[in-house]
N, C-alpha and C positions, 0 to 999 in steps of 0.2 A: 541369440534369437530375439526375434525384435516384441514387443510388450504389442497387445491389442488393450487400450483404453478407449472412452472416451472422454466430453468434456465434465461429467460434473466429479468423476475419478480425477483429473488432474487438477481441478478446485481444492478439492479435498485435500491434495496432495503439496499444492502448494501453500496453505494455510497449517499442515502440520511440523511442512520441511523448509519450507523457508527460510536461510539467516537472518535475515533481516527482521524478517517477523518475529524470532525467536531473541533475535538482540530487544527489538520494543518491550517482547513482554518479561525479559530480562531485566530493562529498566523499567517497565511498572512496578517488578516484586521491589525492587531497590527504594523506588519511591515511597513505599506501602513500609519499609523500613526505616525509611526517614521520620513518618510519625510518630514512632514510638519514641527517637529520639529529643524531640523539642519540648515532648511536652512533662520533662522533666524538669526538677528546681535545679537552680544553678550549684557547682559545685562548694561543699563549703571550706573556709579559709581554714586554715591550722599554722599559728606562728608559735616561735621560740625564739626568746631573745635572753639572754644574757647580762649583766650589772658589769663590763672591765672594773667603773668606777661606782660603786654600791651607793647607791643612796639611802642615808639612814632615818629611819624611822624610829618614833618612840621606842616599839617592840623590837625592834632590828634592823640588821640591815638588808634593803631586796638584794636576792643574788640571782633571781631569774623568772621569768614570765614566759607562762605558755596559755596561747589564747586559741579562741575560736570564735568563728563569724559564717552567720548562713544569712542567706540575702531571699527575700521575697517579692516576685514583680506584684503589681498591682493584679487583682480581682481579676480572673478571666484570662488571664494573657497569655500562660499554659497553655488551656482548651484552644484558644483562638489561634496560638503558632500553630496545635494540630489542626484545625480548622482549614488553614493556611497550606499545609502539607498536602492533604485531602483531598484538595481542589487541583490542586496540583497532579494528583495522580490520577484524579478524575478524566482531568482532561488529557493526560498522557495514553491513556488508557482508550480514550476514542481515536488517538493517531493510530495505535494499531488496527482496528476498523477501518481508518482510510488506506492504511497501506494496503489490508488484503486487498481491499478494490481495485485499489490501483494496479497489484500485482497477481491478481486474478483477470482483470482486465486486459493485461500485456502476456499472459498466456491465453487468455480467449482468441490473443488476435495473434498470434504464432500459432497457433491451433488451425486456427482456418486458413492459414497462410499455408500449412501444415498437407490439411485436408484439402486444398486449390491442386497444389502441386500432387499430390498423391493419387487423385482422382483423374486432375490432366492426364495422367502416366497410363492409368487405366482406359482412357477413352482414345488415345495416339495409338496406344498396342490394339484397342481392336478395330481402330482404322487400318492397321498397319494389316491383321487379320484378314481386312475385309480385300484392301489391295493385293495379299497374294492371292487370296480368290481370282479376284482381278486381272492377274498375271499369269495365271493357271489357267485363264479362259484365252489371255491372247495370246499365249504359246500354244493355247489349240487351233485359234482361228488362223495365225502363222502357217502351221501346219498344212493348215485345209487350205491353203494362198486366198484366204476372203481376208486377211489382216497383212500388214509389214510387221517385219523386227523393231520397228521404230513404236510402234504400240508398248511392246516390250521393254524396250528401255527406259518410256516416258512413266512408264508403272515404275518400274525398278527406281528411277533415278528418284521419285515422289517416294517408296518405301525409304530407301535413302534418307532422303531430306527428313520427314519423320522417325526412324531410328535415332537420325544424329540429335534432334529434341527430345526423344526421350532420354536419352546419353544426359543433356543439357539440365533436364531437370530433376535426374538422381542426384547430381550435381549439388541440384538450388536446396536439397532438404535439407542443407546441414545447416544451414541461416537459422530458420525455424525450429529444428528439431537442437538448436544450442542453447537457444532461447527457453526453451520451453525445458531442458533440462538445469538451466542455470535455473530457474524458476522453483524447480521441486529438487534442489539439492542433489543432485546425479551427475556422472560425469558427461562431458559435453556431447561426447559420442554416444550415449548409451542409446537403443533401437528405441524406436515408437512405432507404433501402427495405429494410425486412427482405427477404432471399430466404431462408425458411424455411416449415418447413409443422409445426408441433408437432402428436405426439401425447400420450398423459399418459404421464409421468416416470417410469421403474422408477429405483428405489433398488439399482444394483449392489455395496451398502453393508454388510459386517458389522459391526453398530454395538462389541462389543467388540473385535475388530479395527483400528477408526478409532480409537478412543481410545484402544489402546497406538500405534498408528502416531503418532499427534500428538504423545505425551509423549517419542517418540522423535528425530522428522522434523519437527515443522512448526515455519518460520523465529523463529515468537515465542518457542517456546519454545528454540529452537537460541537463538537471542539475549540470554536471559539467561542461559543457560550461559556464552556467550562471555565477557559482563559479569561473572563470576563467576572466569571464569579472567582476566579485568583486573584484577580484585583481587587472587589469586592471586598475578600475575606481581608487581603493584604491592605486595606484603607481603617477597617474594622482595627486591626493589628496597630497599624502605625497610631491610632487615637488611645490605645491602651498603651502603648509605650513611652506616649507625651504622658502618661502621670507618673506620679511620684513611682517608687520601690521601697521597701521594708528589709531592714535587717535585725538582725540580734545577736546578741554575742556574749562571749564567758572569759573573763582573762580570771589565770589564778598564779600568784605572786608569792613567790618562795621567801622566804622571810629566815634570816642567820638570828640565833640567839643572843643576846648583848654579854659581855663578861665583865664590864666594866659595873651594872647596875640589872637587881632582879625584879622589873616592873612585872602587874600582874600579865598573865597570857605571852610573857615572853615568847619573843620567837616566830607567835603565831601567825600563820602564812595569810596571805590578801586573797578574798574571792570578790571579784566584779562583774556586776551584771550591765552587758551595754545594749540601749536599742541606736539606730541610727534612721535617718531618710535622705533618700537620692532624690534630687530633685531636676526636673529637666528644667533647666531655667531659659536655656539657650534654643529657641522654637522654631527656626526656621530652617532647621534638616527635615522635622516635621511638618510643617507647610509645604516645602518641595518635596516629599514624600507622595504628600496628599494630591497634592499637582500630577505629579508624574505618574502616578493610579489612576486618576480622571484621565489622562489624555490618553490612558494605554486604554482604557474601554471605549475612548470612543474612535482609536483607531483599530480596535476589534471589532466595534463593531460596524465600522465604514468598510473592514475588510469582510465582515459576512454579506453586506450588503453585495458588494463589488459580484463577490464567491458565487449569491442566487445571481445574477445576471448572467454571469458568465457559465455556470452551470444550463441556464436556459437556453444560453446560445448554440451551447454544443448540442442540444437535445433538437432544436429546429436545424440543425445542422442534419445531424441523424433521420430525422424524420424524413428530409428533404433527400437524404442518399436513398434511405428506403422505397420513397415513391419513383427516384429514378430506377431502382433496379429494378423496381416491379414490373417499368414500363420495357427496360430491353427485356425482362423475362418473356412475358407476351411477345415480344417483337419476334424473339429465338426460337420460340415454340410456334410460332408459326409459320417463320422461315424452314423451320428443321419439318417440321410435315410437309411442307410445300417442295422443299427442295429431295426429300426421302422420295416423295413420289415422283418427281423426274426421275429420278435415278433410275427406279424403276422401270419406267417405259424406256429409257436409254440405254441398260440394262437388257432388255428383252431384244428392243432394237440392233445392240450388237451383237447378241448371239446370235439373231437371226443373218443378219446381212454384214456385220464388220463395221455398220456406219454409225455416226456420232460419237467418235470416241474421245475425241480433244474435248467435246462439252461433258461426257461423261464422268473424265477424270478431275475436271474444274468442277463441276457438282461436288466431288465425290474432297475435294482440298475444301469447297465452301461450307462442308455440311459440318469438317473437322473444328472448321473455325467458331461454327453457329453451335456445335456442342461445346465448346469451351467458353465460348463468350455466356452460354445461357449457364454454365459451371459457374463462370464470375460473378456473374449478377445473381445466383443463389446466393455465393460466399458474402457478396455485397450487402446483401438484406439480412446475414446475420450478423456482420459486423457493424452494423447500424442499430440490430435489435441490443448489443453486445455495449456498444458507443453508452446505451439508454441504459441498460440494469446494471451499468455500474454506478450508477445512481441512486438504485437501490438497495435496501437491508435484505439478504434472504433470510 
């Protein structure tokens, strides 16, 4: 049995079921677990070594050393690797924001691709409706010899020809209705029934308005901000790494008793205390470091630049499909009264006398065309308004 939704139930639906989506924020939790890992001290050393050949001491001879070494980066470099992380997830964390868009975007427009075909089927069957009316008159007028059989069959062969498109476009729904289940995690066939009823699309849109809100608010461009303060943090980092590091350490040295002579504290075992310093003496992986973070922000940020132009262009894009369909909506809506009311008198006309029936039946194909086309140019103005909020935060 097929599901009755509409569109902001299969928004919902795709933001919760998504793989894709559910991989992103899969790898956000991963990233948000990489923090905890850096910003710990390095691990520390533990050796054992052995004397084959003992070297002798006053008190004895060593017969074996077991040491220990913990190492310390400079001031901040801890904090600052999580820092580093952070930013990083930051910005992972607004791709999943772009994707929904994207991928609420590509079921808006299988939806109405959706709701086009689903409606056409509706408006063919009660043409279809209207022509056996149609047939059912000149099978009477046949009758009464004010009509030919050939009235007849030009009905029939036109019922015809419209049955075999609506045949055509039970067809076309599985395009759309695959789409749109790949989308919320279902299998490819599972039923849909729009429950919706569109009129045409007001644009509740100040276009300068939307294009400072994007440069400000929408995820792609929050995203290479982010990416930019990863750099940032990661320039931050590379300047703590060019300093020194700190270590300290314990060796303790097992000492053999002598038998040959009994000095005092025979025997007694070696404790040392060692500190060390790592020095980066060698600076130009750190220069190219430093390099290669400058030129990644500013080809982030010649790529946000690029990101508002071309964001603007698709939105004058949209606008500009909007005011076309506005303009065949009007056009349809007043062909479709103008031509309902031929019909009409054409209509009256052959009941009375048999005549006008060739024009009446071409009315009656033109009016089929002018309700689908004015079907279009609704679907048009909402996948223009559709083009434009995906642009937006809801």
């Amino acid at each position: 049995m097929a599901t009755a939704q509409n569109l902001p139930q299969l928004s919902e639906q795709i933001r919760e079921a998504n793989p894709s989506l559910k991989m992103l924020q899969t790898e956000h939790q991963a990233a948000l677990e990489r923090i905890l890992q850096v910003g710990q001290l390095p691990d520390p050393e533990v050796g054992i070594g052995v004397f084959p050949m003992p070297v002798e001491t006053r008190l004895g001879a060593q017969q074996a050393r077991l040491s220990a070494t913990q190492m310390f980066p400079w001031f901040g470099t801890l904090s600052q690797k999580e820092s580093v992380e952070a930013a990083k997830a930051a910005a992972l964390y607004e791709r999943i924001d772009v994707q929904a868009l994207n991928l609420i975007y590509e079921g808006e427009q299988a939806y109405y691709k959706l709701y086009e075909i689903q409606r056409s089927q509706i408006i063919i069957q009660e043409n279809i409706d209207i022509l056996r009316a149609l047939e059912q008159l000149s099978l009477a007028k046949v009758k009464s010899g004010s009509a030919t059989a050939a009235d007849v069959l030009r009905v029939q062969l036109k019922i015809e020809e419209l049955t075999q498109e609506l045949s055509i476009l039970q067809t076309a729904e599985a395009a759309p209705l695959a789409t749109i289940n790949q989308l919320r995690n279902q299998p490819v066939n599972a039923a849909w029934t729009i429950d919706d009823s569109l009129s045409f699309a007001i644009l509740p849109f100040d276009k300068d308005t939307l294009l400072t809100n994007i440069s400000a608010y929408h995820p792609m461009i929050r995203m290479l901000n982010k990416q930019q303060d990863v750099a940032r943090e990661a320039l931050t980092l590379n300047t703590l790494n060019g300093k020194p590091s700190f270590g300290v350490g314990l060796d303790y040295i097992a000492v053999g008793e002598r038998t040959d002579a009994l000095p005092e504290n025979n025997g007694r075992d070696i404790l040392q205390m060692r500190a060390t310093v790592k020095i980066p003496l060698f600076r130009e992986q750190y220069a190219a470091k430093e390099r290669e973070e400058n030129l990644r922000i500013q080809a982030l940020s010649q790529q946000e630049e690029a990101t508002i132009d071309q964001f603007a262009a698709q939105i004058e894009q949209a606008y500009t499909q909007h005011e076309t369909a506005r303009l065949q909506y009007e056009l349809y809506e007043q062909q479709i009264e103008i031509t309902a009311a031929a019909i009409r008198i054409l209509r009256e006309s052959y009941s009375a006398d048999g005549s006008s029936f060739d024009e009446l039946l071409r009315l009656e194909s033109e009016l089929i065309n002018y309700d689908l086309k004015k079907l279009r140019a609704t679907v048009q103005s909402h996948l223009a308004k559709s083009s434009i909020q995906r642009f937006i935060i809801q």
